[in-house]
C-alpha positions as CSV (number, residue, x, y, z in Angstrom):
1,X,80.3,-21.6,-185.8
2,X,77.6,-21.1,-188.5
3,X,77.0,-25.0,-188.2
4,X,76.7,-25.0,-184.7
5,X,74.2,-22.4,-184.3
6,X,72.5,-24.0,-187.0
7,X,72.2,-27.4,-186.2
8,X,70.7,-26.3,-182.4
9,X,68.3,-23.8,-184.2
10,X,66.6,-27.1,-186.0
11,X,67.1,-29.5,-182.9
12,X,65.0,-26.8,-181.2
13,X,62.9,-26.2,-183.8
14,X,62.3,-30.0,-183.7
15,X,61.5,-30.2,-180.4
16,X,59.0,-26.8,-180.4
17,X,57.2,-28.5,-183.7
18,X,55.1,-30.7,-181.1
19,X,53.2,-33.9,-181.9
20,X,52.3,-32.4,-185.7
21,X,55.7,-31.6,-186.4
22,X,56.2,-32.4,-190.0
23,X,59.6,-31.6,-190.9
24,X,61.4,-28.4,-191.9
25,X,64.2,-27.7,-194.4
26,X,66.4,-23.9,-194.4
27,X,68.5,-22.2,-196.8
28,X,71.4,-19.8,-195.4
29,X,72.5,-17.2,-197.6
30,X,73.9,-14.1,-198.2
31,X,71.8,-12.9,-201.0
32,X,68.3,-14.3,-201.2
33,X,68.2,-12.5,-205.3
34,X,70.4,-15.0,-206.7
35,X,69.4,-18.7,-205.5
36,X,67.5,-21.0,-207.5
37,X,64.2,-20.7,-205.8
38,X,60.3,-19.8,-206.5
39,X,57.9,-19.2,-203.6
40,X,55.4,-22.5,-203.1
41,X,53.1,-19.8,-201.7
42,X,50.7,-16.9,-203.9
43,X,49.3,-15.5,-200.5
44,X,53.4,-15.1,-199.6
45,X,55.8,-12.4,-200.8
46,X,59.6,-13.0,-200.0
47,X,60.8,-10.6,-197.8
48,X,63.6,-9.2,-195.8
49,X,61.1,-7.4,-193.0
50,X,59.9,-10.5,-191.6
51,X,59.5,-9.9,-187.6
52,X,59.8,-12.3,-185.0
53,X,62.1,-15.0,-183.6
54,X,63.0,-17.4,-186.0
55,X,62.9,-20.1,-184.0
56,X,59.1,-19.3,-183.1
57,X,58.1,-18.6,-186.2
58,X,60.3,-22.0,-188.0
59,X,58.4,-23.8,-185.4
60,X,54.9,-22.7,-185.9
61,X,55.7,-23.2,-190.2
62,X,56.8,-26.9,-189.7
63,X,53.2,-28.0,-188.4
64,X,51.5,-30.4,-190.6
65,X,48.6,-27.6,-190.3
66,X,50.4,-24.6,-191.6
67,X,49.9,-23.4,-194.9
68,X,53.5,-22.7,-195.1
69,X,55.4,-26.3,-194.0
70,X,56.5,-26.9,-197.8
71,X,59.4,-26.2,-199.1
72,X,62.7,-24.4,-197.7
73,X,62.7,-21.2,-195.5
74,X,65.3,-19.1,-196.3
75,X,67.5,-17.8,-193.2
76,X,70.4,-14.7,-193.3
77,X,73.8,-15.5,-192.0
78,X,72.8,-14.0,-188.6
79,X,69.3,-17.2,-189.0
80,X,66.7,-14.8,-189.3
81,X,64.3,-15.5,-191.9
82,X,63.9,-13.7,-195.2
83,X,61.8,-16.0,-196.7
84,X,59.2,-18.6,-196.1
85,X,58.0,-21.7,-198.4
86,X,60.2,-21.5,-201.3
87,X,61.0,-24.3,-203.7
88,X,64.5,-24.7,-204.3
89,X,65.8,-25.7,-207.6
90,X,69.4,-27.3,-207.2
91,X,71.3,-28.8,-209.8
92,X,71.6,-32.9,-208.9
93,X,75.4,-33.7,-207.9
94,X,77.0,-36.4,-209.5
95,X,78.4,-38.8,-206.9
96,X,77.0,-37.3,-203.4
97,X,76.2,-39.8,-201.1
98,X,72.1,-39.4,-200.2
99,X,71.3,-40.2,-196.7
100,X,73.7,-43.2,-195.8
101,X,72.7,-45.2,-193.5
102,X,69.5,-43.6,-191.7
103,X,67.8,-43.0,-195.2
104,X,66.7,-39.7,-196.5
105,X,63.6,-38.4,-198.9
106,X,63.6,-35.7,-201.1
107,X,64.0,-33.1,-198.3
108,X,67.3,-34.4,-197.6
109,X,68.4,-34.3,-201.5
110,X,67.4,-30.9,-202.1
111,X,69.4,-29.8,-199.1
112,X,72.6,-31.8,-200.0
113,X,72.1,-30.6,-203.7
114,X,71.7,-26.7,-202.6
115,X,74.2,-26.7,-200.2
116,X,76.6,-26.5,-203.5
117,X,74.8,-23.7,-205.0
118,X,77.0,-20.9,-205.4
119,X,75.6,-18.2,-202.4
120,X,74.6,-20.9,-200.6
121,X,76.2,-20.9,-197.1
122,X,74.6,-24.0,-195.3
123,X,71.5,-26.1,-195.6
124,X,70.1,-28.3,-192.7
125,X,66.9,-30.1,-192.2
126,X,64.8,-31.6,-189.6
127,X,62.7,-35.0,-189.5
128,X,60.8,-37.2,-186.9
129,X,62.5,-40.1,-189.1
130,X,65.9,-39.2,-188.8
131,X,66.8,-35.6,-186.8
132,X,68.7,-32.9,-187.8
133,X,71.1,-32.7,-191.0
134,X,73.2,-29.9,-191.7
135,X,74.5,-29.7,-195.3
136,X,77.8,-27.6,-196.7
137,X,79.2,-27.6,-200.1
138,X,77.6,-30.5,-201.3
139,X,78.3,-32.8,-197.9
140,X,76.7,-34.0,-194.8
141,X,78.6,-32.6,-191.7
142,X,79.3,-34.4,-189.2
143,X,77.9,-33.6,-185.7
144,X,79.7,-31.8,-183.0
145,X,81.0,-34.5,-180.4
């Protein structure tokens, strides 16, 4: 179910981003305090009181012209966000297969790679290049047919 909601979250967010979309690239976790992550942003504190819809505000991030399109955004298990524009720090796995065959950047890599961090519930980003990914324990899953 989480994947579900997930992967239409980012196809929306996708389609929302507009002409300057320039990718985005979430976290899902229980407990922001113990993943491997550092905020990209000085102006930014993490928090848990951020207001509005998530898909709004993922949408409005993942401009080319907002200050906050780097990094990951880190959403709760219910997606809201508790974090914007944090760089996450994953450990490279050993054998994981990176983008097959429609490619992948670094984007893609971190996701796969954090999806195995311990905490981490799901990972998923979104391209013009090549859609939505959704990432758990250290795999690519499949869309829903």
């Amino acid at each position: 179910m989480l994947i579900a909601r997930l992967r239409a979250l980012l196809v929306r967010v996708r389609e929302l981003g507009g002409a300057d979309f320039a990718g985005v690239g979430v976290i899902v976790a229980s407990d922001l305090g113990i993943l491997p992550i550092a905020s990209l942003r000085t102006d930014y504190a993490r928090t848990r009181n951020i207001d509005g819809s998530a898909l709004e505000m993922l949408a409005a991030v993942s401009r080319a012209g907002s200050l906050y399109h780097d990094g990951f955004h880190v959403l709760s298990p219910e997606l809201h966000v508790v974090a914007l524009s944090q760089y996450l720090a994953a450990p490279i796995l050993q054998g994981a297969v990176l983008g097959g065959s429609r490619g992948g950047g670094a984007r893609y890599a971190a996701a796969l790679f954090g999806s195995a961090v311990p905490g981490v519930l799901a990972t998923g980003v979104a391209t013009t290049t090549y859609g939505v990914a959704i990432f758990q324990s250290g795999a690519e899953m499949e869309p829903d047919l």
